[in-house]
Residue frames as a rotation matrix with the C-alpha (Angstrom) as fourth column:
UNK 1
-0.049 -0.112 -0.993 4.76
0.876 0.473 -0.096 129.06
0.481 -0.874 0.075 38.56
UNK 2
0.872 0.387 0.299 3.76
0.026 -0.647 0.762 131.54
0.489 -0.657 -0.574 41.59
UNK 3
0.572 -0.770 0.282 7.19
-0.569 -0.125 0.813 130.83
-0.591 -0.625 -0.510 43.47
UNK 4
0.614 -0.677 -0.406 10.59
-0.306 0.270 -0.913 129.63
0.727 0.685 -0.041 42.88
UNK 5
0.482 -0.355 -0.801 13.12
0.734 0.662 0.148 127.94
0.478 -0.660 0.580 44.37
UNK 6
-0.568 -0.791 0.229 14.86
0.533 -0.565 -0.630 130.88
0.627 -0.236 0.742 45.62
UNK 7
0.739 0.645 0.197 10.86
-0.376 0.151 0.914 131.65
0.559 -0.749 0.355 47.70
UNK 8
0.942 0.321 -0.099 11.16
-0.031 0.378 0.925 128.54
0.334 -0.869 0.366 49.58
UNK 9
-0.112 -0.904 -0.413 15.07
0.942 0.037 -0.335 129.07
0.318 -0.426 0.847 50.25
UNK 10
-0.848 -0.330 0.415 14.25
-0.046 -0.734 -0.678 132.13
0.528 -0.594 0.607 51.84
UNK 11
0.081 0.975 0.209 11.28
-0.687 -0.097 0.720 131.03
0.722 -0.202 0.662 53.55
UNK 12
0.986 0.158 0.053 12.26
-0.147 0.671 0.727 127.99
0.080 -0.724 0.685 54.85
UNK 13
0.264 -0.867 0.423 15.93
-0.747 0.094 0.658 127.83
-0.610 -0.490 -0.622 54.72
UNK 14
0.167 -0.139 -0.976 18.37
-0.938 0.282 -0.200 126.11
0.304 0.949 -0.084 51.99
UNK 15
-0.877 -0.238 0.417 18.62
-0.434 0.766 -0.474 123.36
-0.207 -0.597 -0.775 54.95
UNK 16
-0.479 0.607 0.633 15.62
0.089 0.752 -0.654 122.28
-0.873 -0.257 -0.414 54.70
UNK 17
0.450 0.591 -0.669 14.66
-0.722 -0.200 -0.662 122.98
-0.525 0.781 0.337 51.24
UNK 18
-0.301 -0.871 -0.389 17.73
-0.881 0.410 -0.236 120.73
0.364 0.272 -0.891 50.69
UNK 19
-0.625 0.372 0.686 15.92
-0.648 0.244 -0.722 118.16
-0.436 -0.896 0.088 53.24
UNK 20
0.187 0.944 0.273 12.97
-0.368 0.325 -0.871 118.07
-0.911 0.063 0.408 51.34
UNK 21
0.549 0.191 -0.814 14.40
-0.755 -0.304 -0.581 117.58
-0.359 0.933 -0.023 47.82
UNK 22
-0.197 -0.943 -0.268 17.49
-0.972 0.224 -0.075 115.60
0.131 0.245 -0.961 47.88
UNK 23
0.672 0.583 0.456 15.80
-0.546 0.807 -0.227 112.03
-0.500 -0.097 0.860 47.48
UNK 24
0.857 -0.499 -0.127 19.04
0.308 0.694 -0.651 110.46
0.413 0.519 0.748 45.61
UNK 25
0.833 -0.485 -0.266 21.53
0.345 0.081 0.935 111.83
-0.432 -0.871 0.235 48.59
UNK 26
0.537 -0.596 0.596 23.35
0.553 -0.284 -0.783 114.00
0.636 0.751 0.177 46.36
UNK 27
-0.325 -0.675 -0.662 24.21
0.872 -0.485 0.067 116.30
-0.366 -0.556 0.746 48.99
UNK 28
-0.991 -0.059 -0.123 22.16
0.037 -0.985 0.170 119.51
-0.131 0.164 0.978 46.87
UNK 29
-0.158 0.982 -0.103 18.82
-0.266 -0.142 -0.953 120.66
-0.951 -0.123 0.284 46.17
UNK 30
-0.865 -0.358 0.351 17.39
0.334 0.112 0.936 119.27
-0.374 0.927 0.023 43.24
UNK 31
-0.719 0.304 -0.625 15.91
-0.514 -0.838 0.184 121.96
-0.468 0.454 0.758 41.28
UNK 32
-0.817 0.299 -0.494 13.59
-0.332 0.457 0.825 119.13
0.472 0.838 -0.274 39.27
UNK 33
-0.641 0.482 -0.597 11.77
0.745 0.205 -0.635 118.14
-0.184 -0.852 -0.491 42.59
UNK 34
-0.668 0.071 -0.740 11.09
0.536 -0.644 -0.546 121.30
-0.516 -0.762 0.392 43.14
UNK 35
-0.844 0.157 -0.513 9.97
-0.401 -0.821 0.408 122.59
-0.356 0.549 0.756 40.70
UNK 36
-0.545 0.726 -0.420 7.88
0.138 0.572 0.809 120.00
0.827 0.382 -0.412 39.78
UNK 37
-0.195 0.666 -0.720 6.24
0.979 0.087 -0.184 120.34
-0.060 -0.741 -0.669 43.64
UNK 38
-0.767 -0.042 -0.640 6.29
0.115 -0.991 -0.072 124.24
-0.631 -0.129 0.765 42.60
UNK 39
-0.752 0.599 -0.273 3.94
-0.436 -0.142 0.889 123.94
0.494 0.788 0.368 39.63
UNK 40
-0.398 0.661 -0.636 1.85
0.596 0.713 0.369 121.25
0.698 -0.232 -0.678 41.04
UNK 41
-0.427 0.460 -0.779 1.15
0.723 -0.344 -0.599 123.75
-0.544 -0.819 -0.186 44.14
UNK 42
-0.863 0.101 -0.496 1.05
-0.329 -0.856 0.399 126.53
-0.384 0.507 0.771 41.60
UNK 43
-0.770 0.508 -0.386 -1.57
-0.244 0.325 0.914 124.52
0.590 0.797 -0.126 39.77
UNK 44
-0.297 0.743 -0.600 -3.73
0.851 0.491 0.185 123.72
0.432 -0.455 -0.779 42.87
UNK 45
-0.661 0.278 -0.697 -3.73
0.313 -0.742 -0.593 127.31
-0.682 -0.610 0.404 43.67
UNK 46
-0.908 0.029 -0.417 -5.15
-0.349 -0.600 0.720 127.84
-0.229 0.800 0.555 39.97
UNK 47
-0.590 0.736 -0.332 -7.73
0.614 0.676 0.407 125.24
0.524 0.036 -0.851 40.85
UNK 48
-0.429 0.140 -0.892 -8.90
0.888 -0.116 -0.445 127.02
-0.166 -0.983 -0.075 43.43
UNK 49
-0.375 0.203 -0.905 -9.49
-0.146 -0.976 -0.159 130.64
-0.916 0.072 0.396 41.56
UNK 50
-0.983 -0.172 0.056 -9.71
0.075 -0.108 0.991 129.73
-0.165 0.979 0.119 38.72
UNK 51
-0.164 0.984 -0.073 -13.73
0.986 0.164 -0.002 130.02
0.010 -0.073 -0.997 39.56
UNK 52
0.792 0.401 -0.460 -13.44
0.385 -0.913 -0.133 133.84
-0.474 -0.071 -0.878 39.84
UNK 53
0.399 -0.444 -0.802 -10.23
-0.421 -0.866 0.270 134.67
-0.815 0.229 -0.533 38.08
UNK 54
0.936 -0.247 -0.252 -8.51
-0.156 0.351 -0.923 134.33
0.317 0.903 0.290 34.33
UNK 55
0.363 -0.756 0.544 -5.58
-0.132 0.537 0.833 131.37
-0.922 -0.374 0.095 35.67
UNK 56
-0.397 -0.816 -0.419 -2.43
0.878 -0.205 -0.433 131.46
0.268 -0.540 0.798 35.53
UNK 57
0.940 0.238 -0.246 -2.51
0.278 -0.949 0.146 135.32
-0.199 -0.205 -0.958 36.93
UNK 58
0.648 -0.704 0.290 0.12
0.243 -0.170 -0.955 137.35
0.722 0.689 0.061 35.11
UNK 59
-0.500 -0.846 -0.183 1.65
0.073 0.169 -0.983 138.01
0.863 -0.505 -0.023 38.06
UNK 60
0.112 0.723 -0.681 1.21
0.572 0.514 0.639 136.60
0.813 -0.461 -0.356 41.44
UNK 61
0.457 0.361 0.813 0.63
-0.195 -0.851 0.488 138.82
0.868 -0.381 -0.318 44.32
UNK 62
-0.452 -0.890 -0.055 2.97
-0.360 0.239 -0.902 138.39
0.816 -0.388 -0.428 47.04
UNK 63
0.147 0.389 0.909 0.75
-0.947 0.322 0.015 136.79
-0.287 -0.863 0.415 49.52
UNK 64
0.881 0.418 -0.224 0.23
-0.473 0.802 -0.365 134.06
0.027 0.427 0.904 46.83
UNK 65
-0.007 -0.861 -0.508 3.94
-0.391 0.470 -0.791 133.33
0.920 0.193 -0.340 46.27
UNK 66
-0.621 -0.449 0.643 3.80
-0.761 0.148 -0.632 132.44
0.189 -0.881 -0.433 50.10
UNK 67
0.310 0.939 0.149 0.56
-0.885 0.342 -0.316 130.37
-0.348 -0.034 0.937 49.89
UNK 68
0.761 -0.042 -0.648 2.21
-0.603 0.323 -0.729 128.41
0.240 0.945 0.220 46.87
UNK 69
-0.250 -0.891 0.378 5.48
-0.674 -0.121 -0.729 127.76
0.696 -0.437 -0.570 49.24
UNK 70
-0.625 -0.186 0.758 3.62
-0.686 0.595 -0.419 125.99
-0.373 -0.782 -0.500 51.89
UNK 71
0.740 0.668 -0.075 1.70
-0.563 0.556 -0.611 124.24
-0.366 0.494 0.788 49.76
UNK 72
0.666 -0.561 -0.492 4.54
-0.166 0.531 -0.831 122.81
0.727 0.635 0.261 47.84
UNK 73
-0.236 -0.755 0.612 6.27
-0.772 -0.237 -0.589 122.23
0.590 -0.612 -0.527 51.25
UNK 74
0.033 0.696 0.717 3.45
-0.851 0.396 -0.345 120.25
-0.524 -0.599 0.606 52.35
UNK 75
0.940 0.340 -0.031 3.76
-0.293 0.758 -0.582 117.90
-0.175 0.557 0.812 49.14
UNK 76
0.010 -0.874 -0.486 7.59
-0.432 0.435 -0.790 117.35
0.902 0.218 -0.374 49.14
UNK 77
-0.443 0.031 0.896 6.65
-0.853 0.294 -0.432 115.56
-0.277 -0.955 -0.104 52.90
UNK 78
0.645 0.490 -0.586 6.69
-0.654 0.751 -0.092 112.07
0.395 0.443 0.805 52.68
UNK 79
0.938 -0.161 -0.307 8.65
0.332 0.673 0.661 108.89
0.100 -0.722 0.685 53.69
UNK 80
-0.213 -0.972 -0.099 11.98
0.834 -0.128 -0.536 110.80
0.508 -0.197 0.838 53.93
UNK 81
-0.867 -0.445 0.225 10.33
0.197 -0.720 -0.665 113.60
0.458 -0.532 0.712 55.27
UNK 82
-0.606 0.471 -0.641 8.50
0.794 0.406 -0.453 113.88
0.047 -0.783 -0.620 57.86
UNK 83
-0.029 0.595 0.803 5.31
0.283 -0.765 0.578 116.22
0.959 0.244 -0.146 58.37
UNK 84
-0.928 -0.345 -0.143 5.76
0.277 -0.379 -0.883 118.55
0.251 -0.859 0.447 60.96
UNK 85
0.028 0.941 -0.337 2.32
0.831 -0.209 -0.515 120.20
-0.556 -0.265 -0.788 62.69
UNK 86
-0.306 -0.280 -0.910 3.91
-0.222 -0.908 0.354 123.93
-0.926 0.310 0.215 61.32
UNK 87
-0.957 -0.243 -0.158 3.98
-0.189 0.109 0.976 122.20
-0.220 0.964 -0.150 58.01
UNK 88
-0.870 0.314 0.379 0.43
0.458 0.233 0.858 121.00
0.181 0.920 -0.347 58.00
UNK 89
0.259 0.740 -0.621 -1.10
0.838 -0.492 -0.237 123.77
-0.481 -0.458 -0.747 59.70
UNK 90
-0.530 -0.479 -0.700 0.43
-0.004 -0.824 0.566 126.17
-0.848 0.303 0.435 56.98
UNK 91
-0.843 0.471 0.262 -1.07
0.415 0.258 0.873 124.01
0.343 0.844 -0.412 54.27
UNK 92
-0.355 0.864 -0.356 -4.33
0.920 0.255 -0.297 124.42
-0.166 -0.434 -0.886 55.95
UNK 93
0.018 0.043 -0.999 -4.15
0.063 -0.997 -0.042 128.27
-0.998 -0.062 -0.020 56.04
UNK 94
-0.889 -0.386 -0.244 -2.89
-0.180 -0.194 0.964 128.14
-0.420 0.902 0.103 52.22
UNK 95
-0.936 0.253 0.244 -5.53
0.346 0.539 0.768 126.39
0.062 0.803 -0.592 51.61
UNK 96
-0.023 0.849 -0.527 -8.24
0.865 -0.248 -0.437 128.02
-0.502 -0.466 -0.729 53.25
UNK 97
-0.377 -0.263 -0.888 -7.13
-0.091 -0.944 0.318 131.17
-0.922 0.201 0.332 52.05
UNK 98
-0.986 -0.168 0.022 -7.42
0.008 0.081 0.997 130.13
-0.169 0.982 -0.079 48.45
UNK 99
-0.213 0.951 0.225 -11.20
0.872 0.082 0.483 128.89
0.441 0.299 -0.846 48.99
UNK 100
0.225 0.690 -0.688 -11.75
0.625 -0.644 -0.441 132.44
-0.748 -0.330 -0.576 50.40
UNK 101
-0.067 0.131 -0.989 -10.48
-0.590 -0.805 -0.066 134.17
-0.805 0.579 0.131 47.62
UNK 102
-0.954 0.258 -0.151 -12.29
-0.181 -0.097 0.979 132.36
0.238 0.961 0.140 45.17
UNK 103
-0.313 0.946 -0.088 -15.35
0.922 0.325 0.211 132.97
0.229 -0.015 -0.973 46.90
UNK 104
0.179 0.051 0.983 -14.54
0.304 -0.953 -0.005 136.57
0.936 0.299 -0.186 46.88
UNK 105
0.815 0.452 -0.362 -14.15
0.543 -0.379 0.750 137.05
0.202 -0.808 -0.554 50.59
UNK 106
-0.090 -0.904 -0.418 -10.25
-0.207 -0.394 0.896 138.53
-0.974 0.167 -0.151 50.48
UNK 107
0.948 -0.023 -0.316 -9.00
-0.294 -0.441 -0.848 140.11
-0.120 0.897 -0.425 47.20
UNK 108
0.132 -0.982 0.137 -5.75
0.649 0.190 0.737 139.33
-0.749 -0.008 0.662 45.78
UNK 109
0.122 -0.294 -0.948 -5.24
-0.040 -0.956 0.291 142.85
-0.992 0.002 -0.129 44.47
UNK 110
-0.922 -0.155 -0.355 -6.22
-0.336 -0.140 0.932 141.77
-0.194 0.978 0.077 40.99
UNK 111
-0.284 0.955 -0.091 -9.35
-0.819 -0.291 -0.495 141.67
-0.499 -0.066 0.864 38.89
UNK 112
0.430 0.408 0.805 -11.10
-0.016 0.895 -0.445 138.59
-0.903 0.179 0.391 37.43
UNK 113
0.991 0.133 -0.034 -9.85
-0.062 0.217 -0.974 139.18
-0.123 0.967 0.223 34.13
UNK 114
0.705 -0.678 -0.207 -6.51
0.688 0.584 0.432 139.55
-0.172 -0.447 0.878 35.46
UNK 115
0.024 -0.670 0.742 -5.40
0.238 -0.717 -0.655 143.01
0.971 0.192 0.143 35.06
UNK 116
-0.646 -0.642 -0.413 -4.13
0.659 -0.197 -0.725 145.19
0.384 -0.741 0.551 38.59
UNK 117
0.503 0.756 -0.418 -6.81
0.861 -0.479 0.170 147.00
-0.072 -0.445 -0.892 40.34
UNK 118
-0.728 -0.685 0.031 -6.35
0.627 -0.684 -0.373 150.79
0.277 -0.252 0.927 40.42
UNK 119
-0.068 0.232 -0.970 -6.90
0.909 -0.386 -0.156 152.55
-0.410 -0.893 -0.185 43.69
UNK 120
-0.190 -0.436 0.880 -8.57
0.548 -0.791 -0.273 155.62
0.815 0.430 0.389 43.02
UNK 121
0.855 0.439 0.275 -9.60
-0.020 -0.503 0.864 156.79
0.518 -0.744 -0.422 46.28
UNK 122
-0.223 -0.960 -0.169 -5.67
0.455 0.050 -0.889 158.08
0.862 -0.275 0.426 47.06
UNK 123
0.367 -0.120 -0.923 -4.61
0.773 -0.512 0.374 160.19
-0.517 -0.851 -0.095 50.50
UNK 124
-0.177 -0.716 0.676 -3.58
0.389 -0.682 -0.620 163.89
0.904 0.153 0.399 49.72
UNK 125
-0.107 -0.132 -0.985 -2.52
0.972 -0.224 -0.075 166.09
-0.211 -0.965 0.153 51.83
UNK 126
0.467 0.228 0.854 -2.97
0.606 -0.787 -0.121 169.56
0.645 0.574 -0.505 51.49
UNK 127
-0.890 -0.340 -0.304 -1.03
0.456 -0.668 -0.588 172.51
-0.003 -0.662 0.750 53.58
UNK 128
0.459 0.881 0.111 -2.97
0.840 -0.471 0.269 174.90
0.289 -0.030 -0.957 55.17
UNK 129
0.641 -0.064 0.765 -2.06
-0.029 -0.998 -0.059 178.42
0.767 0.016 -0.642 56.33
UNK 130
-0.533 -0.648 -0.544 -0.14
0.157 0.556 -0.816 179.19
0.831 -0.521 -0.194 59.14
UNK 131
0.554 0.832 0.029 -1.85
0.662 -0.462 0.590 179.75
0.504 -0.308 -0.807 62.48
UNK 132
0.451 -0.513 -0.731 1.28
0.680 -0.333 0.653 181.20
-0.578 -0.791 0.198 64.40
UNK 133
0.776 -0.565 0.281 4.00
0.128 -0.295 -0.947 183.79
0.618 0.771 -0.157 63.14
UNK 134
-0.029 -0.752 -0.658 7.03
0.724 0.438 -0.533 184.34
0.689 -0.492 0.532 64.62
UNK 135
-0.535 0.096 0.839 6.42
-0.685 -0.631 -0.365 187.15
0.495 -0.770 0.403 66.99
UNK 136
-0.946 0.045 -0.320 4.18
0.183 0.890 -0.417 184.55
0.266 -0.453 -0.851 68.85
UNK 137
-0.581 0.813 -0.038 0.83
-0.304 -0.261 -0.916 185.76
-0.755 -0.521 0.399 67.87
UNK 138
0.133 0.453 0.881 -1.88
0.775 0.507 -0.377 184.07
-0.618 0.733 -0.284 65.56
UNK 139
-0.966 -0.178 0.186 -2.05
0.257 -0.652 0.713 185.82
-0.006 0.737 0.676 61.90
């Protein structure tokens, strides 16, 4: 899985993660829901790349964990809970997003085979002389 229940409880709040889950009025989140709507989103993001990258991805890039969130937010809506517009105009985005990176148009800061990209084209800085000294004339 790309996210966990501790994601969408800081994303959306344990109120409404509690909302969406609690289908036998226990009064808590239940962690089985979820998770099961966590994989299932996790798994439609993996649909989705899995055309340009080696799925699962050892680890998921922190846009994705948010992608994966409203995606599995979008599928725990149903007759106890109600889709909001927010809710399925996030999906939308999630989902768009996904079909642009797996048509290559945005990176997710890892490489098809699924190792971490490394940036060699750092910033340095370099000092340079001074131009002043302290008597207040150039050197």
């Amino acid at each position: 899985m790309y996210a966990t229940q501790a994601d969408m409880e800081v994303r959306f709040g344990v109120r409404e993660v509690l909302a969406l889950t609690d289908r036998d009025n226990q009064g808590e989140i239940d962690a089985h829901v979820l998770n099961q709507a966590l994989e299932d989103a996790s798994g439609e993001a993996d649909a989705y790349l899995a055309g340009r990258y080696q799925v699962p991805l050892a680890s998921a890039p922190r846009f994705l964990v948010g992608v994966v969130c409203d995606i599995a937010r979008y599928r725990l809506c149903g007759a106890e809970a109600n889709t909001t517009d927010d809710i399925s105009e996030r999906f939308r985005n999630a989902v768009d997003f996904l079909k642009l990176a797996a048509n290559g148009k945005v990176q997710l800061g890892v490489l098809p085979s699924g190792g971490e990209v490394v940036v060699d084209n750092t910033v340095q800085m370099l000092g340079g002389g001074r131009v002043f000294g302290r008597d207040g004339g150039s050197w």
